[in-house]
Every structure is written in structure tokens, then in C-alpha cells.
N, CA, C and O of each residue as an XYZ file, in Angstrom:
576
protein
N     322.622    165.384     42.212
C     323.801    165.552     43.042
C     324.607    164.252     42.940
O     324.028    163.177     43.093
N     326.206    164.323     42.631
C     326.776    163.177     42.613
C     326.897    162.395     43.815
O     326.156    162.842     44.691
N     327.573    161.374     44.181
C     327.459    160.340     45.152
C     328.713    161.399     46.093
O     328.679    161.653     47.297
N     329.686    161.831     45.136
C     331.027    162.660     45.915
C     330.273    163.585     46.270
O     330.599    163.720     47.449
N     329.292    164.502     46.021
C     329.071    165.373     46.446
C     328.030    165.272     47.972
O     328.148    166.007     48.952
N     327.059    164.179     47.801
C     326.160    163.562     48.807
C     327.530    163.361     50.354
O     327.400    163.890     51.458
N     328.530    162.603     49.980
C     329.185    162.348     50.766
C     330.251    163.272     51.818
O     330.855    163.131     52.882
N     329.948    164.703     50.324
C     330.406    165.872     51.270
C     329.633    166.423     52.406
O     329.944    166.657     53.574
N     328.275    166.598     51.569
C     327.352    167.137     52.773
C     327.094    166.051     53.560
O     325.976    166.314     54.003
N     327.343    165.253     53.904
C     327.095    163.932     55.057
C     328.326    164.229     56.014
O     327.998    164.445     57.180
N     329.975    164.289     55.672
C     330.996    164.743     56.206
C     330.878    165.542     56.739
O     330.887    165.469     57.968
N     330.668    166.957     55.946
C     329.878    168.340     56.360
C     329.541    168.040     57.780
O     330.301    168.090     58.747
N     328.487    167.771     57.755
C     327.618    167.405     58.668
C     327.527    166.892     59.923
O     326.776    167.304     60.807
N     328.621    165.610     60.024
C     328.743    165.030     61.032
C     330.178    166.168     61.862
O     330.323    166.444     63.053
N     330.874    166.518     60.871
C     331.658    167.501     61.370
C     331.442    168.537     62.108
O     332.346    168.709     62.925
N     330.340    169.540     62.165
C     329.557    170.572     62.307
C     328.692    169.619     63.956
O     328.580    170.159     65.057
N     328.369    168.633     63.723
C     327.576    167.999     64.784
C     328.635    167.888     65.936
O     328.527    168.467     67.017
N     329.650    167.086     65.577
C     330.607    166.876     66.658
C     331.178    168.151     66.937
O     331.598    168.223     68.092
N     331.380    169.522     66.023
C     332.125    170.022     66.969
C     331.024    170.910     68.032
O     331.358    171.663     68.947
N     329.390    170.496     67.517
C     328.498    171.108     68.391
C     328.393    170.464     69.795
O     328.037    171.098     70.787
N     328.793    168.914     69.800
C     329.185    168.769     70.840
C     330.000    168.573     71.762
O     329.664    168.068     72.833
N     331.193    168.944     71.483
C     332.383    169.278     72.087
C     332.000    170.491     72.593
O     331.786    170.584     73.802
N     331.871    171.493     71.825
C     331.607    172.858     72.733
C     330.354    173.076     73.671
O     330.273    173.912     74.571
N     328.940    171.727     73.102
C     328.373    172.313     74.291
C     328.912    171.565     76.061
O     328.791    172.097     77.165
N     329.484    170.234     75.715
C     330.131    169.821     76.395
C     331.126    170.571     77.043
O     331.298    170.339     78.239
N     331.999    171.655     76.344
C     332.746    172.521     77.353
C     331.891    173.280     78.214
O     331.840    173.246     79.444
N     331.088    174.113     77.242
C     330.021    174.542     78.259
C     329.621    174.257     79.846
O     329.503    174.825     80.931
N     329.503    173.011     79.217
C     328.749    171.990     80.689
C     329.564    171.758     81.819
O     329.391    171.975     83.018
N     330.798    171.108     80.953
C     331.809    171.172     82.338
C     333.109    172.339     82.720
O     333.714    172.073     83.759
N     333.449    173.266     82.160
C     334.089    174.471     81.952
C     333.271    175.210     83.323
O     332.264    174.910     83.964
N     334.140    176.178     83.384
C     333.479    177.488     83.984
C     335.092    178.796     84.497
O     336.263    178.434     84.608
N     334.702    179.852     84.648
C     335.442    181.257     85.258
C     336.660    180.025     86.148
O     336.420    179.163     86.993
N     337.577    180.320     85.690
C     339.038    179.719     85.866
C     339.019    180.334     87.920
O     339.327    179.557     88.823
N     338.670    181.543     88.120
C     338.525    181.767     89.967
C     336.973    180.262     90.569
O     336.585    179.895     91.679
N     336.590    179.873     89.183
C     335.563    179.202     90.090
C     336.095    177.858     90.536
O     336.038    177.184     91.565
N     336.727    177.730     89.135
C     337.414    176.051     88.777
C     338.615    176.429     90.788
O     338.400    176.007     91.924
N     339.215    176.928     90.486
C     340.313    177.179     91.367
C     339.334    177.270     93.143
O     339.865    176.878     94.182
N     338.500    177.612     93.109
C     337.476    177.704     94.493
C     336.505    176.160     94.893
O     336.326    175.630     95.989
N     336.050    175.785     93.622
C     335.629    174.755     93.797
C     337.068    173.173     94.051
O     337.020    172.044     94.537
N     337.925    173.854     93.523
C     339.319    172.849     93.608
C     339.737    172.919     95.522
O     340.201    172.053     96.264
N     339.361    174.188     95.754
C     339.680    174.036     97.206
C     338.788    173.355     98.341
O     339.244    172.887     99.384
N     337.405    173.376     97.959
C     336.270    172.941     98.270
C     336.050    171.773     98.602
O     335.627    171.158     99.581
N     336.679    171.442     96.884
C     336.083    169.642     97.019
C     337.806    168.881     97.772
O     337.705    167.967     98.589
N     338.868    169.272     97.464
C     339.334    168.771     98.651
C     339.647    169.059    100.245
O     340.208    168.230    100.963
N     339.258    170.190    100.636
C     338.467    170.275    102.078
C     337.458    168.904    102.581
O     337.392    168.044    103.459
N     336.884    169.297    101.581
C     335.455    168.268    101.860
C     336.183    166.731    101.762
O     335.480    165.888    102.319
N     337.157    166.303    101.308
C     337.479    165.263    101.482
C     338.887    165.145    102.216
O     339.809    164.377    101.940
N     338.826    165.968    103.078
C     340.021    165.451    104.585
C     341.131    166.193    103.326
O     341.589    167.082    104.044
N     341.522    166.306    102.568
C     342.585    166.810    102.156
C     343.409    168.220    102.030
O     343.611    168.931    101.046
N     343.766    168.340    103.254
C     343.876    169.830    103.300
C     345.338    170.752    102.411
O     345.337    171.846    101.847
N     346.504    169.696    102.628
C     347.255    169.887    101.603
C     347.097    170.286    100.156
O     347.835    170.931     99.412
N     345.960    169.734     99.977
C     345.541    170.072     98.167
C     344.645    171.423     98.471
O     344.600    172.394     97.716
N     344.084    171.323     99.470
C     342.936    172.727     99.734
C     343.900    174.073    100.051
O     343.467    175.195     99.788
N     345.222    173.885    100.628
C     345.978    174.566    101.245
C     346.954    175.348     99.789
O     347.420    176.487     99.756
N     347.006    174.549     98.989
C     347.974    174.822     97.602
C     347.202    175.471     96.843
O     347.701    175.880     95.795
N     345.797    175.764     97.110
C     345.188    176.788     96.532
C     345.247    177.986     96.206
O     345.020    178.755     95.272
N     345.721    177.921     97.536
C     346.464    179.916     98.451
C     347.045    180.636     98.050
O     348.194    180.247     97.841
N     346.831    181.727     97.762
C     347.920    182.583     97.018
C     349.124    182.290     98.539
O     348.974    181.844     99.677
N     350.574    182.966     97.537
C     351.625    182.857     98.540
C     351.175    183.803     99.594
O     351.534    183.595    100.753
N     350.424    184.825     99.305
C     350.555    186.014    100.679
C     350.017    185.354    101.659
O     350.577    185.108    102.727
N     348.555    184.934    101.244
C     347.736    184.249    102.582
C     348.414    182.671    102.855
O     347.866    182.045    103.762
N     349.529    182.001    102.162
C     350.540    181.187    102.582
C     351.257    181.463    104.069
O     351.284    180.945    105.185
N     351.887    182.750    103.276
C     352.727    183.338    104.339
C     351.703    183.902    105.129
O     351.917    183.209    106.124
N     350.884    184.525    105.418
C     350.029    185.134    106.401
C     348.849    183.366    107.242
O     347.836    183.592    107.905
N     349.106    182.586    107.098
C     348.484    181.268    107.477
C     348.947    180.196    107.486
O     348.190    179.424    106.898
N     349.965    179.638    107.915
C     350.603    178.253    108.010
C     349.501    177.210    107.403
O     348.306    177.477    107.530
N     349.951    175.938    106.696
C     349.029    174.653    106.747
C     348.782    174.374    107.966
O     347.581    174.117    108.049
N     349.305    174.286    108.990
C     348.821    173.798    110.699
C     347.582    174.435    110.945
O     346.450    173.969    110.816
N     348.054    175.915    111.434
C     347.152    176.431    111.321
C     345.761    176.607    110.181
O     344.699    176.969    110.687
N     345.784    176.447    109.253
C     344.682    176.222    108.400
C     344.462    174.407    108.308
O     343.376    174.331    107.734
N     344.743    173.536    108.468
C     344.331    172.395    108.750
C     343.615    172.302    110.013
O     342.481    171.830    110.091
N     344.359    172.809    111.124
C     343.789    172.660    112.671
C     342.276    173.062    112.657
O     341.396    172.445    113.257
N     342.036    174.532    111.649
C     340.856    175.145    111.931
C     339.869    174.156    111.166
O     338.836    173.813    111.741
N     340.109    173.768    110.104
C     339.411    172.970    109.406
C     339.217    171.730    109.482
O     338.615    171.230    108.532
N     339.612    170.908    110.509
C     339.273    169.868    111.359
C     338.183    170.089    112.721
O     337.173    169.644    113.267
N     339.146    171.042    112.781
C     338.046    171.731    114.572
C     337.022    172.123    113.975
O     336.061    171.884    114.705
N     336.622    172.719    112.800
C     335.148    173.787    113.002
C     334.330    172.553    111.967
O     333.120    172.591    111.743
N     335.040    171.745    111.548
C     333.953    170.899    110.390
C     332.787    172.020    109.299
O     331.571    172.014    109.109
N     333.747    172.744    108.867
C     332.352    173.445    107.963
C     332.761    172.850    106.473
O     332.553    173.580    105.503
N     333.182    171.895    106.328
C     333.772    171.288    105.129
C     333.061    169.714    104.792
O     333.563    168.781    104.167
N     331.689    169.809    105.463
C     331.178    168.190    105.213
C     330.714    167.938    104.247
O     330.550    168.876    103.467
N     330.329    166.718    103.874
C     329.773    166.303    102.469
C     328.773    167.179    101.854
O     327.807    167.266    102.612
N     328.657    167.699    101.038
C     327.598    168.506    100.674
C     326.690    168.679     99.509
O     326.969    169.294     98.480
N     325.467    168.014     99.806
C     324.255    167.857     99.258
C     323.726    168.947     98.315
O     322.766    168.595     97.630
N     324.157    170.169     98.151
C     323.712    171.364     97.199
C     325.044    172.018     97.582
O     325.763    171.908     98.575
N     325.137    172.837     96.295
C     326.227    173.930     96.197
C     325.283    174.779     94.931
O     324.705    174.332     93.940
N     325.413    176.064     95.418
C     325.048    177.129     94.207
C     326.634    178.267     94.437
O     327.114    178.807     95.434
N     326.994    178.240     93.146
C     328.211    179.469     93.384
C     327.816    180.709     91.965
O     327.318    180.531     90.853
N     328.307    181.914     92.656
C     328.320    183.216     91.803
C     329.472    183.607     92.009
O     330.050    183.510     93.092
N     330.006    184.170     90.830
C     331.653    184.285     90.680
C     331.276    185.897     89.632
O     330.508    185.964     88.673
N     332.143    187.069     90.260
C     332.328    188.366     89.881
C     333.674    188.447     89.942
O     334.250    188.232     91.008
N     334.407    188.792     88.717
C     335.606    189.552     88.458
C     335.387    190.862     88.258
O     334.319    191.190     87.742
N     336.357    191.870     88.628
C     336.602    193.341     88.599
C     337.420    193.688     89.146
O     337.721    193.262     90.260
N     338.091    194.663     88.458
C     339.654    195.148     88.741
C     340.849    194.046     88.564
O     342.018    194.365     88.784
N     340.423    192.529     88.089
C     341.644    192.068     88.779
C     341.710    190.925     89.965
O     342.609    190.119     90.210
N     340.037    191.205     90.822
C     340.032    190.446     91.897
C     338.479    189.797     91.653
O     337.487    190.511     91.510
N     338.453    188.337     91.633
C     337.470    187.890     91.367
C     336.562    187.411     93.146
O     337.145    187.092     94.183
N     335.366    187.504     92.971
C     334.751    186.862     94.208
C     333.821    186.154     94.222
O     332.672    186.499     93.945
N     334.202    185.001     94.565
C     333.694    183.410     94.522
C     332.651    183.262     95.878
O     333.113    183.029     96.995
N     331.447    183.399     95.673
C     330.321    183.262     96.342
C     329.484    181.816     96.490
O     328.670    181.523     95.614
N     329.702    180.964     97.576
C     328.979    179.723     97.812
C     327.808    179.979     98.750
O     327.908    180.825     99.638
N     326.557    179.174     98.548
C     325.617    178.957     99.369
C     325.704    177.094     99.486
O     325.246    176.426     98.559
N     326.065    176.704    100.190
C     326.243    174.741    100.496
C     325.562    174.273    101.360
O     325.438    174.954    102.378
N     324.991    173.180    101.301
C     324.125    172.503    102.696
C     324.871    170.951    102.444
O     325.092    170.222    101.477
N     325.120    170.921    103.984
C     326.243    169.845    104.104
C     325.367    168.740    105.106
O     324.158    168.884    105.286
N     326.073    167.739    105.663
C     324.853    166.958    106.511
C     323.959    167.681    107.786
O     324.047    168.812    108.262
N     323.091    166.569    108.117
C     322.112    167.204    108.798
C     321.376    169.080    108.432
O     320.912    169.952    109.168
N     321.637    168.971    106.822
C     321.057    170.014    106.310
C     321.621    171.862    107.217
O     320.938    172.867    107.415
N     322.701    171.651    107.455
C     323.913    172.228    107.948
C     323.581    173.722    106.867
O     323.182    173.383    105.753
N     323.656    174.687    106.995
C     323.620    175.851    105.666
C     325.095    176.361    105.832
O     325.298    176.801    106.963
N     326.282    176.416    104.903
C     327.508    177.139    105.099
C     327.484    177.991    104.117
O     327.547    177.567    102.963
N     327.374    179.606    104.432
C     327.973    180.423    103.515
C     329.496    180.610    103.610
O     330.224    180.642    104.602
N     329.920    180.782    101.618
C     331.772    180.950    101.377
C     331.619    182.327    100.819
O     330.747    182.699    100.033
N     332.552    183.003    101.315
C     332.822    184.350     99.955
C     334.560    183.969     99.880
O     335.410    183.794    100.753
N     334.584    183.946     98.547
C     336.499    183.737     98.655
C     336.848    184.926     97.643
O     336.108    185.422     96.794
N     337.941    185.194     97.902
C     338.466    186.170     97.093
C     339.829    185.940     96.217
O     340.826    186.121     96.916
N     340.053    185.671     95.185
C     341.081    185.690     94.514
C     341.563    186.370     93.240
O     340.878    186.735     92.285
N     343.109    186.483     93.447
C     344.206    187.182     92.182
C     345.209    186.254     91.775
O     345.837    185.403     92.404
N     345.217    186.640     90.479
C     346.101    186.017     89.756
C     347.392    185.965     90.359
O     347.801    186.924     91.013
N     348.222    184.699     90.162
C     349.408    184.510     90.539
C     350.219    183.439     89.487
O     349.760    182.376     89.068
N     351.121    183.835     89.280
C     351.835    183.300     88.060
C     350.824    182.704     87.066
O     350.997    181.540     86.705
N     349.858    183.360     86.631
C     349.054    182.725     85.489
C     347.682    182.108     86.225
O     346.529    181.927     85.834
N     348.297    181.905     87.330
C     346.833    181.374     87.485
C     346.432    181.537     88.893
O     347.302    181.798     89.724
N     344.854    181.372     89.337
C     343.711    182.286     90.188
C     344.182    181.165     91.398
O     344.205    179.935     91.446
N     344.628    182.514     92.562
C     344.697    181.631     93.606
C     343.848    182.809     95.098
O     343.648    184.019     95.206
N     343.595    181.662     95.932
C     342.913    182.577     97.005
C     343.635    183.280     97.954
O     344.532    182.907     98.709
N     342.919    184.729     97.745
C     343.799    185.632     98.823
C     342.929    186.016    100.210
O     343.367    186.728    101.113
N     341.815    185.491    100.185
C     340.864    185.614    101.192
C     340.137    184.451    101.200
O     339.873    183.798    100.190
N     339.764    184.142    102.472
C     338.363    183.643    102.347
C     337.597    183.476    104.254
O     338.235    183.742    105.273
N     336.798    183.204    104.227
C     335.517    183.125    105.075
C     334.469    181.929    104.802
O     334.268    181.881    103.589
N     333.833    181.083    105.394
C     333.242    180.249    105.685
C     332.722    180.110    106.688
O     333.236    179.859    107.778
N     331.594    180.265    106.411
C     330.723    180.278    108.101
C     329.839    179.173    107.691
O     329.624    178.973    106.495
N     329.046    178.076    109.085
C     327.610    177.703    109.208
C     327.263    178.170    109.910
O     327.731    178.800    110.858
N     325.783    177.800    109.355
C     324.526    178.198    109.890
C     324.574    177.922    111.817
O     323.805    178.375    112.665
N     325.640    177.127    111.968
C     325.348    177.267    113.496
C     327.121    178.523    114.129
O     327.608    178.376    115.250
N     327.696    179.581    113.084
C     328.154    180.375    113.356
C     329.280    180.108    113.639
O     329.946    180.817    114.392
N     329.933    178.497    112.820
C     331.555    178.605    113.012
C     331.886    179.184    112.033
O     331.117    179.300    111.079
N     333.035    179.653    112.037
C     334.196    180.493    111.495
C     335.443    179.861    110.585
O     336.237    179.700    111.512
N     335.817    179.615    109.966
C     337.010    179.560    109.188
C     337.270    180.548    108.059
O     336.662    180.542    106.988
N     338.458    181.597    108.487
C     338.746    182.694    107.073
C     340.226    182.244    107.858
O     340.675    181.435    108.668
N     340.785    183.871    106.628
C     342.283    184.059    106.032
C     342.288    184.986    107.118
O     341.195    185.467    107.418
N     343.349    185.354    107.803
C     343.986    186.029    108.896
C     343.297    187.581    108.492
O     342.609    188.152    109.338
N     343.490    188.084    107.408
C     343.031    188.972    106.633
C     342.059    189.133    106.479
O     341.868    190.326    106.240
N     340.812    188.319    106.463
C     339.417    188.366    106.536
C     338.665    188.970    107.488
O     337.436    188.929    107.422
């Protein structure tokens, strides 16, 4: 085998490697575009930011829920604390995907999420949701 040819399969090679890890790397951090969009509301809840949690919303549950009102509740009920485990299951059908959390937040707190979202100009926003802990507070969409 010539030296040009050695140097192909070496090229080859490293080519084929990197793009194995780029994709398993998407893998890893990627996921269902309703999850990316649920966990986007999540993690800024969880950090006092309700404006960014609030822009999540589809316009209906906008218009059907003021930011006041969805900030107020989410200050008052604290089901948005730091949280030590998250497992989520995400089902699309028809159109409407549903974003399923199990979270344990401090003092080992248990909050179940079911959120519900549809597409809106291209991209997955929430038209429902519900959040309860384990000690039976409440935060959903007027609609819930």
C-alpha cells in the first residue's frame, strides 16, 4: 500500500470517528423539541425567572393567564425548588405532545408535572400545565 494511500485510510478514519462523535454527542444532549421547550420552562422557574418560564406559553394560555397571575402562583406555592432528580416522558400524538415530570426538590419534596403542548409558529409551546407536590400545592393553566 502506498504512503498516499495509508494516509487515506488514516483520514478515512479520523473522519468517520469524529463524525461518530458529534452525533453521539447530539444524542446526549438533544432530545423531542416539546421536551427541550418544558425543560426550558422548568429550569427557569426553578431559578426565580418567571418571565423566561412565562414566554414559554402558547399565546392562548398567555391570554387565558396573565404573567402576574402566573408569577404570583409560582412564588406563593414554591413547587419550583432546586431539584435533585428529574425523570421526564414525552408522548406526541395528533399534534399535541405530553411532557411528563417526576422531580424531588429540597427537603426531598416529590412534584409531579404533566404539561401539554402545540406547535406555534414553528415551534412547541405550552398550552397546559399542572404541577403539584407531594404536600398537594397546585400550580396549572386556567384550563387545567
Amino acid at each position: 500500500m502506498s504512503i498516499h494511500a495509508k494516509w487515506f485510510v488514516v483520514a478515512s478514519a479520523a473522519v468517520i470517528a469524529i463524525g461518530a462523535m458529534v452525533a453521539v454527542n447530539f444524542l446526549l444532549t438533544s432530545g423531542p423539541a416539546p421536551l427541550m421547550t418544558t425543560k426550558a420552562f422548568y429550569d427557569a422557574a426553578e431559578r426565580g425567572d418567571y418571565q423566561e418560564a412565562y414566554a414559554q406559553f402558547h399565546s392562548d394560555l398567555q391570554a387565558a393567564q396573565s404573567f402576574q397571575e402566573f408569577g404570583a402562583l409560582a412564588r406563593d406555592l414554591e413547587v419550583f425548588g432546586h431539584a435533585t432528580y428529574r425523570r421526564w416522558s414525552t408522548e406526541v400524538k395528533d399534534g399535541v405532545a405530553t411532557v411528563e415530570g417526576a422531580i424531588t426538590v429540597e427537603n426531598d419534596v416529590q412534584v409531579s408535572a404533566v404539561f401539554r403542548l402545540v406547535e406555534e409558529n414553528g415551534n412547541w409551546k405550552i398550552i397546559t400545565y399542572t404541577v403539584q407536590s407531594g404536600q398537594s400545592s397546585v400550580i396549572s393553566s386556567p384550563s387545567s
